[in-house]
C-alpha positions in Angstrom: 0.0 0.0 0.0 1.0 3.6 -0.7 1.9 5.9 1.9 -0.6 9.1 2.8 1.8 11.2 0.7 2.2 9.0 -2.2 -1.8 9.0 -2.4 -2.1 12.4 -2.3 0.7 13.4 -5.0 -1.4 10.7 -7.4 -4.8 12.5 -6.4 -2.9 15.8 -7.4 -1.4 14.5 -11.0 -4.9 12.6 -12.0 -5.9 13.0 -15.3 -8.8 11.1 -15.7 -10.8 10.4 -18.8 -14.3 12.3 -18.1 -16.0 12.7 -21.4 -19.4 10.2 -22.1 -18.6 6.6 -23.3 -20.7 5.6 -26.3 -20.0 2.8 -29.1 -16.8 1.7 -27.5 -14.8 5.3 -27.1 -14.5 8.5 -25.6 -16.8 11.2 -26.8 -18.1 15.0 -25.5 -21.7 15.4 -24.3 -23.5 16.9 -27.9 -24.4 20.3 -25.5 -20.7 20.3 -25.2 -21.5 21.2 -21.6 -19.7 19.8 -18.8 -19.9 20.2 -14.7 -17.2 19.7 -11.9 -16.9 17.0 -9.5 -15.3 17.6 -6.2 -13.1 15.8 -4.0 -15.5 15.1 -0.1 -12.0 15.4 1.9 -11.2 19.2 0.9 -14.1 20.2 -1.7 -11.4 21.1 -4.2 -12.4 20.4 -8.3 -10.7 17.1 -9.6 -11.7 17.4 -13.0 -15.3 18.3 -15.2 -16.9 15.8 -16.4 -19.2 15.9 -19.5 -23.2 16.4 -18.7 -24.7 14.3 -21.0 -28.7 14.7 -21.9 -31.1 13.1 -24.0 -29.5 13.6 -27.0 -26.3 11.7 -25.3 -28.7 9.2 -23.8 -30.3 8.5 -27.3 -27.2 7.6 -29.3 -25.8 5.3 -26.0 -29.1 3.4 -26.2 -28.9 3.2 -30.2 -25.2 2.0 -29.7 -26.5 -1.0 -27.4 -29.8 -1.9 -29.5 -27.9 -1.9 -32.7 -25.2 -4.2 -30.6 -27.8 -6.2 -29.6 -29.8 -6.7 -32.2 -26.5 -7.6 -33.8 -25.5 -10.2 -32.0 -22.0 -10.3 -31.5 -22.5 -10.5 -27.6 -26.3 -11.5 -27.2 -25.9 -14.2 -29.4 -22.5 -15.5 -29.0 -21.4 -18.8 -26.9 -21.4 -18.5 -23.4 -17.8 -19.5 -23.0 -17.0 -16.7 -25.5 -18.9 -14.2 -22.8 -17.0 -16.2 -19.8 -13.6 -15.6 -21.4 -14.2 -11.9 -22.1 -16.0 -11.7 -18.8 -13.2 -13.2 -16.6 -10.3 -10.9 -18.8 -12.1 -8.1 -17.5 -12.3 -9.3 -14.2 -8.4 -9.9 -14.5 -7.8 -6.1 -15.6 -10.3 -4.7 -12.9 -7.3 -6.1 -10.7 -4.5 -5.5 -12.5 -5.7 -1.5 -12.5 -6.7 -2.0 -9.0 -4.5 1.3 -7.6 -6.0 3.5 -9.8 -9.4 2.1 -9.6 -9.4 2.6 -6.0 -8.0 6.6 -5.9 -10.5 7.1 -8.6 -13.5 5.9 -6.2 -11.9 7.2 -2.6 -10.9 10.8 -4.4 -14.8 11.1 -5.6 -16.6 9.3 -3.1 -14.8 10.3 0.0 -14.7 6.7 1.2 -10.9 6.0 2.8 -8.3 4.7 0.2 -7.6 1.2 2.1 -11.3 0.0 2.1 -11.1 1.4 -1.6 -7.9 -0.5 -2.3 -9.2 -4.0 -0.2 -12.6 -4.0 -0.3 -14.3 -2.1 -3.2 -12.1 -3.1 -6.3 -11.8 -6.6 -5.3 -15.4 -7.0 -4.8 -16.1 -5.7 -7.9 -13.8 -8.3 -10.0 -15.2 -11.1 -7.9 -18.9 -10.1 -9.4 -17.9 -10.0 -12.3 -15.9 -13.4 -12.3 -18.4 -15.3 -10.2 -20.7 -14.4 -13.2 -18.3 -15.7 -15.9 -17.9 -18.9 -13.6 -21.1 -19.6 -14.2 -22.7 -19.2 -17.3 -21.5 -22.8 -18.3 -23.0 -24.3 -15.0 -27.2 -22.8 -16.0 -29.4 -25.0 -18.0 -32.8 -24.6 -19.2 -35.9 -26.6 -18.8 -37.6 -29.3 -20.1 -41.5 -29.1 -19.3 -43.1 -32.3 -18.1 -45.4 -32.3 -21.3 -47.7 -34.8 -22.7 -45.5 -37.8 -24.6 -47.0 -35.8 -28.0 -45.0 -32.9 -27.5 -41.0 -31.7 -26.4 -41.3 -28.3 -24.3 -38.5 -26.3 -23.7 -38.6 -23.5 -21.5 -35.0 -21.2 -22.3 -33.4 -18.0 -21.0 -32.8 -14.8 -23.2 -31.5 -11.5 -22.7 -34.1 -8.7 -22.3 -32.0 -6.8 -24.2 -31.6 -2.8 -23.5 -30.4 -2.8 -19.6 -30.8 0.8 -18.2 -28.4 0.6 -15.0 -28.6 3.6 -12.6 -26.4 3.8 -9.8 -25.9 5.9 -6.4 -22.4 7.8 -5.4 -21.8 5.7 -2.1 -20.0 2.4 -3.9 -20.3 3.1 -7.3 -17.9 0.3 -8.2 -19.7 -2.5 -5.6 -23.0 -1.8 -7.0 -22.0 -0.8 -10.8 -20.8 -4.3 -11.0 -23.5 -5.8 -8.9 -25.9 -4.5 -12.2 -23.5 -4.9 -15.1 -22.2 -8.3 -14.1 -25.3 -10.3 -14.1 -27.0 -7.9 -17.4 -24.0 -8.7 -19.3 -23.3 -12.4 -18.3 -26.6 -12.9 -19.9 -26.2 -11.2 -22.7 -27.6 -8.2 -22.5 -26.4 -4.5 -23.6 -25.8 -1.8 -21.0 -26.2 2.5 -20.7 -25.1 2.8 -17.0 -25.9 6.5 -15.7 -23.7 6.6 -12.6 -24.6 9.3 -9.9 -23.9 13.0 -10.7 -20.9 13.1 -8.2 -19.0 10.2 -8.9 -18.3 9.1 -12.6 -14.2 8.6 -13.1 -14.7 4.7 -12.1 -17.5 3.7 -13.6 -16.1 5.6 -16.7 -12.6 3.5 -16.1 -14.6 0.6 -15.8 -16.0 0.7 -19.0 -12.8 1.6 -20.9 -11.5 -1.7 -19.2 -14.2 -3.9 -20.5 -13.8 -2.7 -23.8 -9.9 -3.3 -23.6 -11.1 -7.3 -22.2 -13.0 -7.6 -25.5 -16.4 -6.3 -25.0 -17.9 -5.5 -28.4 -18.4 -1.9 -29.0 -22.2 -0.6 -27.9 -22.3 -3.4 -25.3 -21.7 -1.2 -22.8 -21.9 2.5 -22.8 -22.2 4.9 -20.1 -23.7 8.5 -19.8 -22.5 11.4 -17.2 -24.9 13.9 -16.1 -27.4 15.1 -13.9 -30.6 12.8 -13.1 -33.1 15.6 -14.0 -31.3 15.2 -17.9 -29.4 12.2 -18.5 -31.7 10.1 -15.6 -35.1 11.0 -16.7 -33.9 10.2 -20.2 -32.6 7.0 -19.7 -35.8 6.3 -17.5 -38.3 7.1 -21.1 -35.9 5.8 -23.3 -38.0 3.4 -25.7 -35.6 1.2 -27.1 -34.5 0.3 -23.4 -36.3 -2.5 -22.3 -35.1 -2.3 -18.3 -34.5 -0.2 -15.3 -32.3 -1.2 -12.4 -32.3 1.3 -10.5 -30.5 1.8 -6.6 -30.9 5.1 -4.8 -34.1 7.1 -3.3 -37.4 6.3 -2.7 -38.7 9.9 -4.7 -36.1 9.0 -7.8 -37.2 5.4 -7.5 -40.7 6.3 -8.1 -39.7 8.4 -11.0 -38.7 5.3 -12.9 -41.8 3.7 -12.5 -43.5 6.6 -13.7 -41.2 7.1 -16.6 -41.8 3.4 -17.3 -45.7 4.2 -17.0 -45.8 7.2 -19.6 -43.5 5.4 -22.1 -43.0 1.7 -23.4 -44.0 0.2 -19.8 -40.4 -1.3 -19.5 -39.6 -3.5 -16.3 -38.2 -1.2 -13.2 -36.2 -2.7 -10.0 -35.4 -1.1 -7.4 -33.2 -0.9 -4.2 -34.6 2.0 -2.5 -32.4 2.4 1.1 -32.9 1.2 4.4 -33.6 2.3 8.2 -32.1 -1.5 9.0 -32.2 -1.8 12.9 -30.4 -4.1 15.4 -32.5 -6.0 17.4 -30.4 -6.8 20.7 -32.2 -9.0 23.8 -30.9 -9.4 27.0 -29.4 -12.8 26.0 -26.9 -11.0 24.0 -24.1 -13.9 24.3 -20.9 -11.0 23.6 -21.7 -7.5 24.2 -18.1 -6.1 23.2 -18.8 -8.6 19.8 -22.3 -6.9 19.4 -21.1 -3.0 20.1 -17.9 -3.4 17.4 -20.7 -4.8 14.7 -23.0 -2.2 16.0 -20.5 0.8 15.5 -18.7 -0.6 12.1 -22.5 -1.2 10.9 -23.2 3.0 11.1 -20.0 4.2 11.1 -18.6 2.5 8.0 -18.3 5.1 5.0 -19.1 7.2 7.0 -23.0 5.8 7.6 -23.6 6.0 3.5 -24.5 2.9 3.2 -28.5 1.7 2.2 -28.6 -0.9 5.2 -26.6 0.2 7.3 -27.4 -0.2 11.2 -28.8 2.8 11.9 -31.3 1.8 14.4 -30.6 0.1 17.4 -33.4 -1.3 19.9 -31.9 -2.9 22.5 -33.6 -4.7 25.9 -33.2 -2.3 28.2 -31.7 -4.3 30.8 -28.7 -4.4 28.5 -29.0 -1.2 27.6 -26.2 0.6 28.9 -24.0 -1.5 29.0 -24.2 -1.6 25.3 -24.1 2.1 24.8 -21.0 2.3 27.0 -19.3 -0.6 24.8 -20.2 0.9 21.2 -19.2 4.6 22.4 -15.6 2.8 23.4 -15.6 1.0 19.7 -16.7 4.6 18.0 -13.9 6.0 20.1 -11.3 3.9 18.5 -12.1 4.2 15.2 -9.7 6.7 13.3 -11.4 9.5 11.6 -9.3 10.9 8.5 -8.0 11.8 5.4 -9.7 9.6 2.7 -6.0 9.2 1.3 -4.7 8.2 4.7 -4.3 4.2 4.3 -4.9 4.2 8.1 -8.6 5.9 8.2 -11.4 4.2 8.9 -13.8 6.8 8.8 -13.6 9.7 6.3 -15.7 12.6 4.6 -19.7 12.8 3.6 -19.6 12.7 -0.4 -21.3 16.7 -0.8 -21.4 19.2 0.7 -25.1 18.9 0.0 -25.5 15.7 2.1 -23.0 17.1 4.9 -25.8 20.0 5.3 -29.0 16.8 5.0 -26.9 14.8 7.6 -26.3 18.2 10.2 -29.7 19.2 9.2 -31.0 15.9 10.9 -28.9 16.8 14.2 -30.4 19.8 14.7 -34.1 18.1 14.2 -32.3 15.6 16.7 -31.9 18.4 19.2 -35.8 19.6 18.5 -37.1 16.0 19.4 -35.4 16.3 22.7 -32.8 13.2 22.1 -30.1 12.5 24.2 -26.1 12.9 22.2 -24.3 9.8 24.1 -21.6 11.1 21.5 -20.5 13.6 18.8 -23.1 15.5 17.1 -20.6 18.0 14.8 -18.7 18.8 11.8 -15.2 17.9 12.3 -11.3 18.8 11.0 -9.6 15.8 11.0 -6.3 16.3 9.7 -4.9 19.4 8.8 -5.8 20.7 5.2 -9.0 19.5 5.6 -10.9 22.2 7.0 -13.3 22.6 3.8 -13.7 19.1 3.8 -17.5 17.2 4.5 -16.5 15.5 7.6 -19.2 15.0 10.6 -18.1 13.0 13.6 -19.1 9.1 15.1 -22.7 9.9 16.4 -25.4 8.3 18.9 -28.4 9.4 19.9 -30.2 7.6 22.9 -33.7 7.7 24.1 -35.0 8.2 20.5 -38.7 7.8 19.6 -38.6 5.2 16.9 -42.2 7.2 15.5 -40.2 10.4 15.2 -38.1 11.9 12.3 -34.9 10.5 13.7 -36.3 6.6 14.2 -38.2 7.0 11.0 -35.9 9.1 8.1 -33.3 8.0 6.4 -30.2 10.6 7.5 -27.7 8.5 5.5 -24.4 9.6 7.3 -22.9 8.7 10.5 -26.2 8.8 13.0 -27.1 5.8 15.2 -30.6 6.3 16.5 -31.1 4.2 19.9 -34.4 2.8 21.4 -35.3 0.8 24.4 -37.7 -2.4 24.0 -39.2 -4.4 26.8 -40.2 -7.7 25.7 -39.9 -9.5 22.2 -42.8 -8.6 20.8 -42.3 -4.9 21.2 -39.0 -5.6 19.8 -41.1 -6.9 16.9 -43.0 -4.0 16.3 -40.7 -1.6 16.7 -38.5 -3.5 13.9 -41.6 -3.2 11.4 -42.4 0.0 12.3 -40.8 1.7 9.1 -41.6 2.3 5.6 -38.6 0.3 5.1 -37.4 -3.3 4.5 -33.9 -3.9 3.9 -32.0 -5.4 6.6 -32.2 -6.5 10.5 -30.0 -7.9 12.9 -31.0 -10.0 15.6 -28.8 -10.9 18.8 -29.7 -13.5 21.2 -28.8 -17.1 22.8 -32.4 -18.5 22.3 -32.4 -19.9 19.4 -35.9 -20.4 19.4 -36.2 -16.9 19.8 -34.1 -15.9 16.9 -36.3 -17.9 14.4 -39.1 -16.3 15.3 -37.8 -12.8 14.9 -36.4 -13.3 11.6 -39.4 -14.9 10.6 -41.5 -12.1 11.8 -39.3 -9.0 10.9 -40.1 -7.7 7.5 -36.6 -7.0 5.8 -34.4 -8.9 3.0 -31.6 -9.6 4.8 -31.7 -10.7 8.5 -28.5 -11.4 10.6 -28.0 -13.4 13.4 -25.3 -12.9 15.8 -23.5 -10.7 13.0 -24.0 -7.7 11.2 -23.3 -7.0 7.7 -21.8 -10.4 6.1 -22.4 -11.0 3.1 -21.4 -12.4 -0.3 -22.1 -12.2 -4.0 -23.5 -15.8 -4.0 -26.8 -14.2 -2.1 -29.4 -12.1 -2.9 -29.7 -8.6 -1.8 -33.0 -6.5 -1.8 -35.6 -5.3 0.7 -39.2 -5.5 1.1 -41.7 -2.5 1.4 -40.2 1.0 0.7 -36.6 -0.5 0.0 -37.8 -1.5 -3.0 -38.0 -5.1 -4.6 -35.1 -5.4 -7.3 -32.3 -8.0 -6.0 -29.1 -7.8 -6.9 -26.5 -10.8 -6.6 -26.4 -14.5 -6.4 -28.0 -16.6 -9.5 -31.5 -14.8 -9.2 -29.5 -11.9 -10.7 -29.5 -13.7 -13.6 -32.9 -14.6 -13.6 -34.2 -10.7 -13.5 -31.9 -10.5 -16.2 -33.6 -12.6 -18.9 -36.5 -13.4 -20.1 -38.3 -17.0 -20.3 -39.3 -18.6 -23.7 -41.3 -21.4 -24.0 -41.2 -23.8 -27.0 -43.6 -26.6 -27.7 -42.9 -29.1 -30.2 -45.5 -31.7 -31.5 -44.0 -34.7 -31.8 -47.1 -36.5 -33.2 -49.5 -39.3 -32.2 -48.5 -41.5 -30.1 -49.8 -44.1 -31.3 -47.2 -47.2 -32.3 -47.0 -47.6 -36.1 
């Protein structure tokens, strides 16, 4: 790993390629208009980026129809995809230094989880994919003896892919390995504020042998570029992870246009559910802190509730104040930080606009609660201090909103099923955590708590080779594992008739 220094005198002599990506090379938004992005640890300008619109959006989704109509990916051998598929997998790693400064510098999130974390979990998708398109077979219907029915996967086609500044390479590759493994074509529209990877990205899958048009993707702003990509006609899906508000755009986009299929992956207020059984309290308070305070609480299902028995109560506070403590806040290009800078300045001000509703609902800070300087240099940097607030109403603005930055909200429960309710009692659905000895206990939690992902004794583990998606207001897209594949595709049945049956 690089020193601090080292880190910083790259981030100071990047050039990176920020123009639109269409038909397999670098080209300027039509407008010729561009916009700045900004680096979360001291707001400087790293570079402008092209702001593509609909006239942009148009020719990327013409590049990947006329690519897919073609056939050279859609139609070609799996193996053939496999091979291209694991090269790029191979190069994702092979660039994996300047992968990783490109997504800290943007995103704000600390270079070493960049570096050992984010880049390698993106190649993994993307192999694990490859892997296993010759391992998937089709159907064969259990028809009458007169007839052979085959029931066979095909690509949908045009894949919209929309995705959200917090880990624009986990979740980019999330969408693009499964859409491409199955042999699909691809306009990704990353967020507005972080672009150079996914643009990287995309310039590396060309170089593994992607055909040109397979994969294209569009800078801009969501109002332009978004809501384009969102009506286009000749797309034929939406994936879509981010807000509930821009999540329901899409489906009204959808609606008005050529009714194409939308998923969505619409955040979390994911709670930890801990009973006075808890086996390890020092083991629950480190999961509890690392599960809010990681990136810097950006992160959709990310622990930001805790309810907690309140004979344990205390004890657990005082543990996970002693974990958030320890954790080193700093430079994004320190390889040391573990907690770094809020990705705007516009989200800094939504996340210290939530402490000061904090203060109006009369919550207790157990810790922090302010903007912070952590290193020297830094001083116009987006940085807001470790954060827990006790005695919070789970029915207020602070149980119930998502703040999206590093804010754990604490309730007391008494029994199990006010734990329950208290779980439910959210418009959203994307992951719990449960912490007990009684095993029959924890069954019937997870059964009853309405989210898509429920841990046990852990927090945040997890794996490309299982689904990921929420229930209610977190949407009902899901991204990973094989079932990626299937949302993917589209199902063709064939019947054949074979005749009478009759002996001749």
């Amino acid at each position: 790993m690089l020193t601090t220094e080292q880190w910083i005198e790259r981030a100071k002599n990047l050039r990176p390629k920020a123009d639109l990506f269409i038909d397999g090379k670098f080209v300027s938004a039509v407008s010729g208009k561009r916009f700045d992005t900004l680096a979360p640890r001291d707001g400087s300008v790293i570079t402008t980026v092209a702001r593509g619109d609909g006239a942009d959006v148009d020719a990327a989704a013409r590049s990947a129809a006329k690519a897919f109509e073609s056939g050279v990916w859609s139609k070609t051998d799996p193996r053939h995809r496999q091979a291209i598929l694991t090269k790029f997998s191979d190069l994702i790693l092979a660039n994996r230094e300047e992968l990783a400064l490109l997504e800290s510098i943007e995103t704000g999130h600390p270079i070493g989880d960049a570096m050992n974390v984010d880049v390698p979990s993106a190649a993994r998708s993307f192999r694990w994919y490859a892997e296993a398109l010759d391992k998937i077979y089709d159907e064969v219907a259990p028809a009458p003896r007169t007839a052979l029915t085959l029931i066979t996967r095909e690509p949908l086609g045009v894949i919209g892919a929309v995705v959200p500044w917090n880990y624009p390479l986990i979740i980019s590759a999330w969408k693009l390995a499964p859409a491409l493994a199955a042999g699909n074509s691809v306009v990704l529209k990353p967020a507005e504020n972080t672009n150079l990877a996914s643009l990287r990205l995309a310039e590396l899958a060309f170089e593994a042998g992607l055909p040109a048009g397979v994969l294209n993707v569009v800078t801009g702003l969501g109002a332009e570029a978004g809501q384009a990509l969102g009506r286009h006609p000749l797309v034929d899906k939406i994936t879509f992870t981010g807000s509930p508000a821009v999540g329901r755009m899409f489906q009204t986009y959808a609606g008005e246009t050529n009714g194409k299929q939308v998923a969505l992956e619409l955040g979390g207020k994911s709670p930890h559910i801990v009973f006075e059984d808890v086996a390890d309290i020092d083991a629950c308070a480190e999961a509890v802190a690392w599960g809010i305070f990681y990136n810097a609480g950006q992160t959709c299902h990310g622990g930001s509730r805790l309810l907690v028995h309140e004979s344990v109560h205390d004890r657990l506070i005082e543990a996970t104040i002693k974990v958030a403590k320890q954790l080193k806040m700093g430079d994004t290009l320190d390889p040391s930080t573990q907690i770094s800078a809020i990705v705007s300045e516009r989200q800094l001000e939504r996340v210290l606009g939530y402490l000061d509703i904090a203060k109006n609902e009369k919550v207790d800070f157990a810790l922090g609660g302010n903007r912070v300087t952590p290193a020297e240099g830094l001083e116009k940097g987006y940085f807001v201090e470790p954060t827990i607030l006790t005695n919070v109403d789970n029915a207020g603005r602070i149980g119930q909103e998502e703040i999206f930055g590093p804010v754990l909200a604490v309730t007391k429960f008494k029994n199990t099923a006010e734990a329950i309710e208290l779980a439910n009692a959210s418009e959203y659905g994307l992951a719990a955590s449960v912490w007990t000895q009684d095993l029959t206990r924890a069954h019937k939690v997870v059964r009853e708590v309405r989210a898509g992902t429920v841990w046990v004794n852990t927090f945040d583990v997890a794996d490309i080779i299982v689904p990921f998606g929420g229930f209610k207001n977190s949407g009902f897209g899901r991204d990973r594992s094989l079932h990626a594949l299937d949302s993917y595709t589209a199902l063709k049945t064939t019947w054949i008739n074979l005749g009478s049956d009759e002996p001749k």
